[in-house]
C-alpha positions, 0 to 999 in steps of 0.5 A, spaced: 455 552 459 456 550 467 459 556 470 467 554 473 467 560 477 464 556 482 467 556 489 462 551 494 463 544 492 459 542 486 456 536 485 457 531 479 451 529 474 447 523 475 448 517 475 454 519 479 451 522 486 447 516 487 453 511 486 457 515 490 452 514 496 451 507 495 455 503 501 460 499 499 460 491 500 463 490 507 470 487 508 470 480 510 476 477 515 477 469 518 477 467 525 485 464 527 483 457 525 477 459 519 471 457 524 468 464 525 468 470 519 466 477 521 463 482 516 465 489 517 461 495 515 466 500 511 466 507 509 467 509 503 469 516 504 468 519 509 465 527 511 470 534 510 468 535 518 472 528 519 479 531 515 478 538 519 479 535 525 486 537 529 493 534 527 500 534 528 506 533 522 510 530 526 517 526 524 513 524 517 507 522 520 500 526 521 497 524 527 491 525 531 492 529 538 485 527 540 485 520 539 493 519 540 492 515 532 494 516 526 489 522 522 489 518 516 487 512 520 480 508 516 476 505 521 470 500 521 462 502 523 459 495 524 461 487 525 457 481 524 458 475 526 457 467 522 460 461 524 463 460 517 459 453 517 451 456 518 448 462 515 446 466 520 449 473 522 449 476 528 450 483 530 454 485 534 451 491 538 456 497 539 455 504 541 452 508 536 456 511 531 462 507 532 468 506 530 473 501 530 480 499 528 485 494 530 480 487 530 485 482 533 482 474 535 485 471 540 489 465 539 483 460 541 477 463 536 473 465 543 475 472 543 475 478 538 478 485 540 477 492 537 479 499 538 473 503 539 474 511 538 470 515 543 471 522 544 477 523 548 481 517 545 481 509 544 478 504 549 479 496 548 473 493 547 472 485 547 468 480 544 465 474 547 464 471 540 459 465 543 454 470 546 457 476 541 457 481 547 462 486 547 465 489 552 470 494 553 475 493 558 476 499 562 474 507 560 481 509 564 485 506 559 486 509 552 490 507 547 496 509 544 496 508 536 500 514 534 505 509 532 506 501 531 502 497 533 497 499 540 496 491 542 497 484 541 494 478 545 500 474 549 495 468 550 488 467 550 487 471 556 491 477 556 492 482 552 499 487 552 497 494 550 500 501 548 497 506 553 496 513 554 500 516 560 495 520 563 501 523 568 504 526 563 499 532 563 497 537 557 502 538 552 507 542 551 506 549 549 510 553 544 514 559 545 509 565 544 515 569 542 522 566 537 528 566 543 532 565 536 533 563 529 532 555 527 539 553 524 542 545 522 548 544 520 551 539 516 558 538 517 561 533 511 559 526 509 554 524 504 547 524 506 542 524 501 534 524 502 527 524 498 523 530 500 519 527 504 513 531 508 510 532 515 517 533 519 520 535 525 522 542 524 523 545 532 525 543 538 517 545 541 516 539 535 521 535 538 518 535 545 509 533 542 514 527 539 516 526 545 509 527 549 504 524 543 509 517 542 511 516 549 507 510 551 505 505 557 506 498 556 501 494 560 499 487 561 490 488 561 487 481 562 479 479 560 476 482 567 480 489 566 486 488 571 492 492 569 499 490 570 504 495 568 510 492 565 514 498 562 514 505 565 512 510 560 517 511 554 517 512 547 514 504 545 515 503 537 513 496 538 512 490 543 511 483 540 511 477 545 515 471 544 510 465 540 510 461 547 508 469 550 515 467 554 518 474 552 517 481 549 521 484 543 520 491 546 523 497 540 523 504 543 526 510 540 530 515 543 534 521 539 537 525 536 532 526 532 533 528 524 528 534 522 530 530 514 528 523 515 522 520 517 521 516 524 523 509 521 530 512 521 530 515 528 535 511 533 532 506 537 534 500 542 531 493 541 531 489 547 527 482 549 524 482 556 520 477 560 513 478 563 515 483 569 519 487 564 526 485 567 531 485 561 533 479 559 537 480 552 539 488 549 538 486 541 541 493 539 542 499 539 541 502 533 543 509 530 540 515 526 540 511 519 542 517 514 542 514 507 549 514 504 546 515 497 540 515 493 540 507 491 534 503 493 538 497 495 542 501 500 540 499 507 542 500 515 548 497 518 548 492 524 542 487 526 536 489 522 529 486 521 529 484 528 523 479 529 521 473 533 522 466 528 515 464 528 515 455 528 519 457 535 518 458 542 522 463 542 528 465 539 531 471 535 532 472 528 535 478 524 539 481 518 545 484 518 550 487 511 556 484 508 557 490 504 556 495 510 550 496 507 552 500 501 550 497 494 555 499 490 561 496 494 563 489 490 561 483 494 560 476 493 555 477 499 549 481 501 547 479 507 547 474 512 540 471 516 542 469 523 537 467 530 539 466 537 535 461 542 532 464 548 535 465 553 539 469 549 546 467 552 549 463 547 552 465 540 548 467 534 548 461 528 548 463 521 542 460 517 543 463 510 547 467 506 544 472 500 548 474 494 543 479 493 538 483 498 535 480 503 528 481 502 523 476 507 523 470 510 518 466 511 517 459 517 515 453 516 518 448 521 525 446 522 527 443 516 524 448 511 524 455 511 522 459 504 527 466 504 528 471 498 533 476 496 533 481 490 536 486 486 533 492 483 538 494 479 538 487 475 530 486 477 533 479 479 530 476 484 530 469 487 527 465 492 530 458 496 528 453 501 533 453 506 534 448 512 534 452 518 535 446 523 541 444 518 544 450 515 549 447 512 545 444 507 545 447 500 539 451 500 534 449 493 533 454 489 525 455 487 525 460 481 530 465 479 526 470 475 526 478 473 520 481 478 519 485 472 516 478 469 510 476 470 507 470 467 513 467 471 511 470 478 510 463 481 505 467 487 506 467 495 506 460 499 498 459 503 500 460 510 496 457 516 496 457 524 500 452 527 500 451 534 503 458 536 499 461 534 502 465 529 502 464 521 507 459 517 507 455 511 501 451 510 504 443 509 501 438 504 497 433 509 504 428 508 508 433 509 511 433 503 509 439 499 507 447 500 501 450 497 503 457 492 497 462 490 497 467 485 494 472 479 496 466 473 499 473 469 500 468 462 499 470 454 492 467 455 490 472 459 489 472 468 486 466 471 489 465 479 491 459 480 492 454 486 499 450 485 502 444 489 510 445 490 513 438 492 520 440 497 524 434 494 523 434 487 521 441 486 516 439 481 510 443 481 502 440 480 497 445 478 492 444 482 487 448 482 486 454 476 480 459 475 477 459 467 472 463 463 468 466 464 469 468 471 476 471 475 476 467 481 483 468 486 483 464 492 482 467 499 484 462 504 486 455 504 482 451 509 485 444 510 491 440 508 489 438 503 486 444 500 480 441 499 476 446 503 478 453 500 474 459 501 475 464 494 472 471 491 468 470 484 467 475 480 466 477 472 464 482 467 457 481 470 457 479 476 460 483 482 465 480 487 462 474 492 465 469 496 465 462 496 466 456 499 469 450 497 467 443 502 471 438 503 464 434 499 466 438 492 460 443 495 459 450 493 457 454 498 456 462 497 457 465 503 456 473 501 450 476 496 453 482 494 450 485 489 452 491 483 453 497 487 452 501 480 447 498 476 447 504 470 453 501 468 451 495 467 452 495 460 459 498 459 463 495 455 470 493 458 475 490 453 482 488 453 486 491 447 492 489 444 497 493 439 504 495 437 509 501 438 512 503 432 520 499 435 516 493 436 514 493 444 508 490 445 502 494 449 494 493 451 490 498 455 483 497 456 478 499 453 471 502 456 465 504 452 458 506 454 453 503 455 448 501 449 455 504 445 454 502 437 458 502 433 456 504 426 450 508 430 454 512 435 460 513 431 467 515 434 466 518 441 470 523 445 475 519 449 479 520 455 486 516 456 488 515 463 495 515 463 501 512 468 508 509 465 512 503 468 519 503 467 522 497 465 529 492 464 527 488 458 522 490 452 519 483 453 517 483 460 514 490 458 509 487 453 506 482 458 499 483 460 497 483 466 489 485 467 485 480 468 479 481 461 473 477 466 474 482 473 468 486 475 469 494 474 465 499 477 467 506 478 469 509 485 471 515 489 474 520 483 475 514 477 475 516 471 470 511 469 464 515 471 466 518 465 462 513 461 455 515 464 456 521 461 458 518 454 465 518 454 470 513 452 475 510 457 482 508 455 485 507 462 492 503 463 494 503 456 501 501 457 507 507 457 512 502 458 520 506 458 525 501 458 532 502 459 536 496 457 543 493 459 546 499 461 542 504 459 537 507 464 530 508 462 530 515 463 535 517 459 530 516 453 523 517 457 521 523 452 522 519 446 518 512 448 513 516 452 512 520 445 512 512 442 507 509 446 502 514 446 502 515 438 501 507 438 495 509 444 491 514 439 492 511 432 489 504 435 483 507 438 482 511 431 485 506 426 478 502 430 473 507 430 472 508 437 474 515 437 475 521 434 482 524 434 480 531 434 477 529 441 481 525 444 484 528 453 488 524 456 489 525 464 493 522 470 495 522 478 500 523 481 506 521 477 501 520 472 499 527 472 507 528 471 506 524 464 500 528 462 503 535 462 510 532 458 504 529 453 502 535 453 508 539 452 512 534 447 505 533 443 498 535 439 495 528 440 490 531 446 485 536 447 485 537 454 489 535 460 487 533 466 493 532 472 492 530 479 497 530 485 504 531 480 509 533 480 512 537 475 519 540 476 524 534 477 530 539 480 525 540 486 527 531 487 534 532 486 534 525 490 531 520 485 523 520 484 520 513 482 524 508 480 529 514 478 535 513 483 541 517 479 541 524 483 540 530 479 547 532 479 549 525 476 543 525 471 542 532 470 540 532 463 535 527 464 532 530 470 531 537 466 528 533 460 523 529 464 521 536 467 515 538 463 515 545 467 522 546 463 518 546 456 512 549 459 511 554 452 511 549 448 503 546 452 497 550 447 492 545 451 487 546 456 490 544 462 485 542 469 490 542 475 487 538 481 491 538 488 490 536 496 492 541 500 496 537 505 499 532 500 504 528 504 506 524 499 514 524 498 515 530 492 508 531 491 507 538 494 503 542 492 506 548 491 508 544 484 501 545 482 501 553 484 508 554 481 505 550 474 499 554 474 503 561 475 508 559 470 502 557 465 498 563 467 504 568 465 505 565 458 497 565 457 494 558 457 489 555 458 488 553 465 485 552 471 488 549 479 483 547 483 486 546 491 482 541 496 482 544 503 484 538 507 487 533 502 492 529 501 494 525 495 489 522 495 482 525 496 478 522 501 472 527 504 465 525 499 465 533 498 472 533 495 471 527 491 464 529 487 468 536 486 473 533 483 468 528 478 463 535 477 471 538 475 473 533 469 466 532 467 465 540 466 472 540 463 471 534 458 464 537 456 467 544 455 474 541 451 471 534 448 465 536 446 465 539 438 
């Protein structure tokens, strides 16, 4: 029996250190106009020493205060280079250990730009793409990516950049000694928040805020000349106008709120011209202190303010009807409004909404795709509108529950238009726009390419992947979407990308190969059964590889668990895993279970439906109980697994579900929970899809809590957590005070804490830990 006393890091068992050292495949991005494709060298997990590294929660971010970037930021190690149309790549040469964010192309494909991380911050590097020279552009420029974006292109030559104010000097040091205590006071007036982490909680906090956000906004051309066009600030965002006229410049100031996060600070948004001289001030937005708890509930005054991008330059925002407030009774939502430069004129209406506003998406003047919803209903709608005829009636082009799949019509394919900026991709006569999607139906889920005619609605299939392959488009080529590049993948064959010529060729433009051939003969299968009131459920399920069945009989099995609430039983019963996907595990996957003779039953559908006007969670007990009962009758009915040797496990909210199992069922020999959350009154404001408070739901939120009926657990128990859990109600102190609880009632358990972790791990150290974990604890409570 392995030794869990161990305190070092651990190591799991082969096959699983090796496939967690095999590089992944590297990710692929496409040239504005698809003629050059860039291979990018990923890091799948990264070191311990890199997670130890200085940060500051400040305001819901965590920021690194050596790079002025994000402490969560992924980078790339390598580029390579293709033209899409030969086969060569060249290797773009970089300093050694490099790396690289923020890729951006210039609009005209000679030029790519990155961020490359050095020692004392972030420079701007180019790329000359026909000699695929890189070069930076100047070492006394470090970029500021604390927050938003840290630089755009203006046009095909200049680039408008966040920098670093090196006049600022050291940062502001705190107090040595407390000059008093820290006080806040509310002073009437609802004002409900998520438990959000990672605050501003001091005036010294409020002043790093300050220091680490403030930004230069400067104009950097490809010979490294700089030109200053905001003094130092605190820059959120800096957008040029599509034809680089004007800049759409955000910036917050305070108050500050030490409950919210950044998105909810005060800020002024304004439009400049090339010089920074003020041309338009948009608004000056205040503090956002939710009224309520309700998902639909959003600011008052201009909101979603952004350029109209099948314009020069003209301004286009959202403002509520209903004081953003979704209980008052309106018959409209919101209002869609623009403003053409230079800004003096008076605002015209596009578009008004009966539900939520939530996108639009330019076309040309004459068609524009918007889309409301509703979450109290699932209702969402999506409609063309007539921008440069407003009073037209818009068309509506599918009116659905989001909650239904099989009739999710996809997202519209986008192109570049002369701009440069994405619109929708119109069929070569003008006449139609392309639509791609997943293809969830009750055959199965195959991605389809569809064509939607704008006078008619009529919708032609155009396109649609089949057996035995899962095959979803990646990008559309040419108008006529003859030419598309699409990722292919199926039971045996990992993803790849292809290219479709205008000729009908084939093309492979990658060659990936299986990054964990052990697991070659597993066997994935997507099953189908019933619970006991009639709602339809699937899972799927995984056996080892050279797994018989009248040889090997039942084998220990670990669910992998996570519910779903729902409005309607129907939609709950859809299937939407695709059966011809490539599976492989990665970082913590419970899959890597199969190389150690267990089977798998990941996903199996815990739907909690609350019809009409009952809320799901009013019965999630009774229908968690339900779906799970049907789970572990269907694998024992069908002789896969024995049900004395049965675990179930889950992250995150999924670990919430696993310790409730454990308390309202003997179905399970062992838990395993990572990352949950297990005392809801610690979320009084809503959780989930949950946005009753507690006091208006009170019941409900102490019968979902497992850690009321903590007596009742009798199974071992595995607790995972990351020290540094950002996540919104997932601290780690629900685990510490689950581990206690159970502890002085005399369970079995074991709470395992990840220095450094967040909600989801990240350091190789941490995640093999946690493989080497589950496996010692299903080999200790599974195994007879």
């Amino acid at each position: 029996m392995v030794n869990l006393s161990q305190t070092t890091w651990q190591s799991p068992p082969p096959p699983i250190n090796k496939i967690l050292d095999t590089p992944p495949p590297p990710a692929i991005q496409l040239s504005p106009y698809r003629t050059w494709l860039l291979e990018l060298e990923q890091q799948e997990m990264k070191p311990i020493a890199d997670l130890a590294e200085p940060k500051l929660p400040l305001a819901g971010l965590l920021i690194n205060p050596k790079l002025y970037a994000g402490s969560k930021a992924n980078f790339y190690l390598q580029i390579r280079l293709r033209r899409l149309d030969r086969g060569e790549y060249t290797r773009i040469k970089l300093p050694e250990s490099a790396r690289i964010g923020w890729i951006k192309w210039s609009r005209d494909e000679k030029y790519f730009t990155f961020a490359l991380t050095q020692g004392n911050g972030l420079e701007l590097w180019v790329v000359d793409v026909e000699t695929a020279t890189p070069r930076c552009l100047g070492t006394s420029l470090l970029l500021n990516a604390t927050y938003g974006t840290p630089f755009r292109w203006l046009d095909n030559q200049t680039l408008l950049c966040k920098v670093r104010d090196s006049k600022l000097g050291e940062p502001p040091e705190p107090l040595k000694v407390p000059i008093g205590p820290a006080i806040q006071l509310h002073e009437g007036g609802k004002a409900p928040a998520r438990t959000y982490t990672n605050l501003l909680q001091t005036p010294h906090d409020e002043a790093l805020f300050n220091y680490y956000l403030s930004s230069t906004l400067v104009k950097i051309d490809l010979e490294g000349n700089q030109t200053e066009i905001l003094s130092t600030r605190l820059i959120d965002e800096a957008s040029p106008s599509p034809n680089g006229d004007y800049i759409l410049v955000t910036t917050l100031h305070p108050p500050f709120s030490y409950q919210l996060p950044v998105s909810y600070f005060p800020k002024t948004i304004e439009v400049i011209d090339g010089t920074g001289e003020l041309v338009y001030q948009v608004v000056d937005v205040p503090l956002f202190n939710p009224r309520s708890s309700r998902f639909d509930e959003v600011r008052t005054g201009r909101r979603g303010v952004s350029w109209r991008k099948d314009r020069g330059a003209t301004l286009t925002w959202v403002e509520a009807e209903d004081n953003g407030d979704p209980g008052e009774e309106v018959p409209i939502r919101d209002t869609l409004w623009e403003l053409d430069a230079p800004f003096t004129g008076t605002p015209r209406q596009l578009w008004q909404s009966e539900l939520r506003f939530r996108q639009v998406v330019w076309g040309r003047d004459d068609v524009a795709l918007v889309w409301e919803r509703w979450f109290d209903t699932r209702q969402q709608r999506i409609w063309r509108i007539y921008p440069h005829a407003p009073q037209t009636p818009p068309q509506l082009i599918c009116d659905r529950s989001f909650e239904d799949r099989y009739r999710d019509p996809g997202s519209p394919i986008l192109k570049l238009n002369a701009f440069g900026k994405r619109v929708l991709r119109f069929t070569s006569d003008g006449q139609g726009i392309y639509w791609s999607g997943r293809g969830v139906s009750p055959q199965g889920v195959y991605p389809f390419l569809d064509c939607l005619n704008l006078e008619t609605l009529a919708v032609e299939r155009i396109w649609q992947c089949a057996d035995p392959y899962y095959e979803s488009i990646f990008a559309i080529l040419d108008d006529t979407a003859q030419q598309r590049i699409t990722v292919r993948q199926s039971q045996t064959e990992p993803p790849n990308f292809f290219w479709y010529t205008d000729t009908g060729d084939r093309v492979r433009l990658t060659d990936y190969q299986d990054p964990a051939p052990e697991f070659a003969g597993i066997s994935k299968e997507v099953v189908r059964y019933q619970r006991e009131d009639g709602v339809q459920l699937s899972a799927q399920l995984y056996l080892p590889s050279g797994y018989e069945p009248q040889r090997d009989g039942a084998l220990p099995m670990l669910f992998w668990v996570y519910p779903q609430e729902f409005k309607n039983p129907e939609y709950a019963g859809q299937v939407s895993t695709p059966v011809n996907s490539f599976s492989r595990p990665s970082r913590d996957s419970v899959l890597f279970l199969l190389s150690q003779g267990y089977a798998v039953l990941a996903g199996p559908s815990l739907p909690i439906v609350g019809s009409g006007e009952q809320e799901p969670n009013d019965t999630y007990i009774e229908q968690l109980i339900a779906g799970a009962e049907a789970a572990v009758n269907y694998v024992v009915n069908r002789g896969v697994a024995d049900r004395e040797r049965i675990g179930i496990g889950g992250h995150s909210y999924g670990a919430f579900t696993t310790v409730n199992l454990l308390a309202h069922t003997n179905l399970f020999k062992l838990g395993i929970a990572k990352s949950g959350a297990y005392n809801r009154t610690l979320t009084p404001f809503g959780f989930q899809g949950e946005q009753r408070n507690y006091w208006e739901a009170a019941d409900t939120y102490i019968k979902m809590s497992p850690f009321s009926y903590l007596d009742r657990v009798q199974t071992p128990l595995l607790l995972i957590h990351g020290a540094d859990d950002s996540n919104p109600g997932t601290y780690p102190l629900q685990s510490e005070r689950l581990y206690e609880a159970l502890k002085g009632l005399g369970r079995v358990v074991r709470w395992v804490e990840l220095p450094l972790e967040d909600h989801g791990y990240r350091s190789r150290e941490a995640i093999g830990h946690v493989l080497w974990e589950m496996v010692n604890w299903c080999d200790r409570y599974l195994q007879k």
